[in-house]
C-alpha positions in Angstrom: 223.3 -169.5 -110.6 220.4 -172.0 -111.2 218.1 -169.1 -112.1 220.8 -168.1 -114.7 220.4 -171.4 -116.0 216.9 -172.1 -116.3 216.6 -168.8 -117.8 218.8 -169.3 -120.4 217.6 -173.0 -121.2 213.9 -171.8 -121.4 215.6 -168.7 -124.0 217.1 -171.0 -126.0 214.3 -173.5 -126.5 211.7 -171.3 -126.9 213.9 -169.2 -129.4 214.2 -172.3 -131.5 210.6 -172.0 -133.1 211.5 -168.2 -134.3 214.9 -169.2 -135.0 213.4 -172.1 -137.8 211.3 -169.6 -139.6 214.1 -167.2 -140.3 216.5 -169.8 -142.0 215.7 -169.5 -145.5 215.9 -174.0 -146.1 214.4 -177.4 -145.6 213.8 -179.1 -142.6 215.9 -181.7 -143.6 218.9 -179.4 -144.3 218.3 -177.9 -140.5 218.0 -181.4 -138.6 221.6 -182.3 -140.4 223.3 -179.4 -139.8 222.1 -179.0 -135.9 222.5 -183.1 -135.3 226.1 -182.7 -137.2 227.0 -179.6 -134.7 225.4 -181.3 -131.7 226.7 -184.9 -132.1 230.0 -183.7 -132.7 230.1 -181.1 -129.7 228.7 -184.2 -127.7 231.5 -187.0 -129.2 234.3 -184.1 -128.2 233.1 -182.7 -124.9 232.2 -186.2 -123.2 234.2 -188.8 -125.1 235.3 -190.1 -122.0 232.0 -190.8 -120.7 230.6 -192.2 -123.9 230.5 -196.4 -124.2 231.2 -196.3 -127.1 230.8 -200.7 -127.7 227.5 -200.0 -126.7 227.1 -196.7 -129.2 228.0 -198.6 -132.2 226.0 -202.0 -131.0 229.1 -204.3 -130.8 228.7 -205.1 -126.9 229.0 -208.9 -127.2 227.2 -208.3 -123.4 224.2 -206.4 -125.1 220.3 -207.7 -125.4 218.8 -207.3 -129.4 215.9 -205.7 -127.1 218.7 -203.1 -125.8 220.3 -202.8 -129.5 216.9 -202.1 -131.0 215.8 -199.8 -127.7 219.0 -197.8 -128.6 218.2 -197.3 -132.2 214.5 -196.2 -132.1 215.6 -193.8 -129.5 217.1 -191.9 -132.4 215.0 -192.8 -134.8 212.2 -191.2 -132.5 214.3 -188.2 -131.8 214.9 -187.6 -135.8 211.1 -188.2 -136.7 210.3 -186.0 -133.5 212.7 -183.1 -135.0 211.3 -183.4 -138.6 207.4 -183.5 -138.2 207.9 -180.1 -135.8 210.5 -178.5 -138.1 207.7 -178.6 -140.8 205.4 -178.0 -138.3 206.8 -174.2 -137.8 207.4 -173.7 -141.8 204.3 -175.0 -142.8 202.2 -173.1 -139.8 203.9 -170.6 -137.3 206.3 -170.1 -134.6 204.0 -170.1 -132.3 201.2 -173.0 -134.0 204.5 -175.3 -133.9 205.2 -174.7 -130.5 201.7 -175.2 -129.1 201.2 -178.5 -131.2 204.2 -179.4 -129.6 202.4 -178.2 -126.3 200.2 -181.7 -126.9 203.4 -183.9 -125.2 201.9 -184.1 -121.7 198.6 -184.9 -123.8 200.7 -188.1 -125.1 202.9 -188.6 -122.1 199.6 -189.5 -119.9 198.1 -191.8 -122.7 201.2 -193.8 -123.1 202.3 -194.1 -119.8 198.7 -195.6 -119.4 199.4 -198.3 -121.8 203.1 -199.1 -121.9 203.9 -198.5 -118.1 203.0 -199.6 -114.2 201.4 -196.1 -113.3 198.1 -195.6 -114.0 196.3 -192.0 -114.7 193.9 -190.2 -112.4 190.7 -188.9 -113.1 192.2 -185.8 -112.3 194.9 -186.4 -114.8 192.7 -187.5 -117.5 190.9 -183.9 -116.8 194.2 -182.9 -117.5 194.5 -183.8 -120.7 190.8 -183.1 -121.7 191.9 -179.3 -121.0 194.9 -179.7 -123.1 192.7 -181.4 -126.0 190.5 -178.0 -125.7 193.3 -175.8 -126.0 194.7 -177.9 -129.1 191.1 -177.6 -130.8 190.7 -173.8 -130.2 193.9 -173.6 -131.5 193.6 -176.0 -134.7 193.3 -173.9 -138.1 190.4 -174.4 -140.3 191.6 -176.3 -143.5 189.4 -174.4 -145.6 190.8 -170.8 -144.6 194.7 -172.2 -144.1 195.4 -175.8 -145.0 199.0 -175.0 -144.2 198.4 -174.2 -141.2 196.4 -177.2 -140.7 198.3 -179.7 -141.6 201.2 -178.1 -139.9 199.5 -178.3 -136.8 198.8 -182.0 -137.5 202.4 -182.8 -137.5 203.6 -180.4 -134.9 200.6 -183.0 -132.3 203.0 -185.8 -134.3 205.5 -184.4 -133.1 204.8 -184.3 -129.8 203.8 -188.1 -130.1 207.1 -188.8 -130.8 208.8 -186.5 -128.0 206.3 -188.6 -125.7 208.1 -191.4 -126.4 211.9 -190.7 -125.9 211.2 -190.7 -121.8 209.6 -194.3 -122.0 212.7 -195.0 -124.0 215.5 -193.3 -121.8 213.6 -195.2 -118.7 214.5 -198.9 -120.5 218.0 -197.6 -120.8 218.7 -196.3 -117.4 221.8 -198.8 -117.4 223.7 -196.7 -120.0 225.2 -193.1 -118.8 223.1 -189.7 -120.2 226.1 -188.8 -122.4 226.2 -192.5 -123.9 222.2 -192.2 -124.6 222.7 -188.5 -125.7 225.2 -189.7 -128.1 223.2 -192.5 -129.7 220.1 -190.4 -129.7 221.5 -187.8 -131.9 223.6 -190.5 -133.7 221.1 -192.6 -135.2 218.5 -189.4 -135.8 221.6 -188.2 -137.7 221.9 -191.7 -140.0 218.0 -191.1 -140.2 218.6 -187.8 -142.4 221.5 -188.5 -143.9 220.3 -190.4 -147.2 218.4 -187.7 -147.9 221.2 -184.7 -147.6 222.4 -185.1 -151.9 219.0 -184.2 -153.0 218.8 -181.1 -150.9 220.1 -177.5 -151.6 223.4 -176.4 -149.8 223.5 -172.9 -151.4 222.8 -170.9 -148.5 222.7 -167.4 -147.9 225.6 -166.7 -145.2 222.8 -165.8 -143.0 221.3 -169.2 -143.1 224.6 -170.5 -142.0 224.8 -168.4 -139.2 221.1 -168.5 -137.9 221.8 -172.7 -138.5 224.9 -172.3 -136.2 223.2 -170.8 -133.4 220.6 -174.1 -133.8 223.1 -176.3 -133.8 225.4 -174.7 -131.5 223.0 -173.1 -128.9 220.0 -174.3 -129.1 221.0 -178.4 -129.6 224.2 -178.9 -128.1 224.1 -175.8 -125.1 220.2 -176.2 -124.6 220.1 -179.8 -124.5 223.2 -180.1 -121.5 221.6 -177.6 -119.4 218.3 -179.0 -119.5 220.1 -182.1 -118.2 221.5 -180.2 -115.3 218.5 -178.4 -115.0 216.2 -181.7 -114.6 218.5 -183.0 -112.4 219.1 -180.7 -109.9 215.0 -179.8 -110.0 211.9 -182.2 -109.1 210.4 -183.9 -112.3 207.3 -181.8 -111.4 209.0 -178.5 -111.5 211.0 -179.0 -114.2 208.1 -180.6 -116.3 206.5 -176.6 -115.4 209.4 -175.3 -116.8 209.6 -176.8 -120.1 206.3 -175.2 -120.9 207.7 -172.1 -119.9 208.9 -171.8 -123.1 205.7 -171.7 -125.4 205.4 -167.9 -123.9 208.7 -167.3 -124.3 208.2 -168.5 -128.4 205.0 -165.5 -128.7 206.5 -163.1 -127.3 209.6 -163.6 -130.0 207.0 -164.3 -132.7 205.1 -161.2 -131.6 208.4 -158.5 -131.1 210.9 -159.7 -133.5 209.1 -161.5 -136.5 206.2 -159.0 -136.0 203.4 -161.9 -136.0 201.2 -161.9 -133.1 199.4 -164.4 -131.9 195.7 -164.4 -133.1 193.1 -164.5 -129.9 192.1 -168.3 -130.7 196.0 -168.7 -130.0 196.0 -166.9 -126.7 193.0 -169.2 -125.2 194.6 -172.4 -126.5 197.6 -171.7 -125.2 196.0 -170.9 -121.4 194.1 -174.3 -121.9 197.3 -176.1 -123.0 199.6 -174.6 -120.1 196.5 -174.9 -117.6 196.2 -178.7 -118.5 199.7 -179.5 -118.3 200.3 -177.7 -114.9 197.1 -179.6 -113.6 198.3 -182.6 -114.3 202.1 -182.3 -113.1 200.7 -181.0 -110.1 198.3 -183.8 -109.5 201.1 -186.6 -110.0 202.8 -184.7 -107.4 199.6 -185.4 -105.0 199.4 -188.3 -105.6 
């Protein structure tokens, strides 16, 4: 059973790269639909474990540090979602992904700076051999500035998903589904000023293919990589996310018939060797 369920968490999250760059609309449009889908799923199926004083900041027992905690974890998640959302449209399924591939990069950094535990040498090799693999991998401006700049926000990105753990950390107090809640709650207030000026006439296709984001790969994907992280160690499952950047070029490669150019190939080994060295020398030490 928990084989089932890693396997279909690491299908769903590295389907959501190839997923993106067949709906036919704007980032914007896809983080409101999937946060509307997933925050309502989340407020239905788990009500009853949801503070809900503390969700809408009128817990006379609340810090401001706690209120303001609680806000920018959204606010991180929603610029997290939009930088790699362009990040796939402007670049690829498989650029996006392996910009995003740059967390662990970020996660060392800032847990050096904003936390007790301090890096490794080791560790710091780690992330020299992900910064490799993010430069073999980084397009040229002058051939595809696209690409580029896509690639630019998809290491963004992953500055931002860096950040969410350091957040959750300060939070521990509050349960996961009260967290989960306010993290897609306040992403979703985040994109919501900008939902008049966008375009809402959709092929019935893009509906569907924005379903499956919102219904699969947010609200299904993101509850069983809960349960997954739980029932795993960190190191394992930390192995396991990047599981998924293969997963993403194999569906770029067989179902939207773009495979991955050789500079792609060697990043990606750098990046996935990098990140597994360094999990695996936390673990040591």
């Amino acid at each position: 059973m928990q084989i089932l369920k890693v396997f279909v968490t690491l299908l769903l999250m590295g389907s959501i790269p190839m997923w993106i760059r067949l709906v036919d609309c704007s980032s914007i449009v896809i983080a409101i639909v999937r946060l509307s889908l997933g925050l309502g799923l989340t407020l239905a199926v788990f009500h009853k474990k949801i503070d809900f004083r503390k969700l809408f900041l009128i817990d006379q027992g609340a810090t401001a540090q706690s209120r303001v905690l609680l806000v920018a974890l959204g606010l991180c998640f929603g610029a997290h979602w939009w930088t790699y959302f362009e990040s796939i449209q402007r670049s690829s399924a498989t650029l996006g992904i392996l910009a995003l591939g740059t967390y662990g990069l970020h996660v060392t950094w800032m847990g050096a700076v904003f936390s007790d535990r301090r890096p490794g040498a080791r560790e710091w090799m780690a992330v020299a051999l992900s910064a490799c693999g993010a430069w073999v991998c980084l397009p040229t401006p002058k051939t595809d500035t696209g690409a580029f700049v896509g690639f630019l926000l998809g290491m963004l990105s992953g500055l931002f998903y860096a950040a969410l753990p350091l957040l959750h950390q300060r939070q521990k107090t509050l349960s996961l589904p009260t967290r989960g809640a306010a993290q897609f709650s306040f992403a979703w207030l985040l994109f919501l000023p900008f939902a008049p000026i966008q375009d809402w006439h959709l092929r019935p296709e893009d509906w569907a293919v924005l379903g499956i984001l919102g219904v699969f790969c947010t609200f299904v994907a993101h509850n069983l990589w809960i349960s997954v992280t739980t029932e795993v160690r960190p190191a394992t499952s930390g192995l396991l996310y990047y599981l998924a950047i293969p997963i993403t070029m194999l569906l770029e490669t067989f179902v939207l018939n773009e495979p991955p150019q050789v500079s792609q190939l060697i990043g990606a080994a750098l990046i996935l060797s990098g990140n597994a060295f360094g999990l695996i020398s936390r673990v040591q030490r």
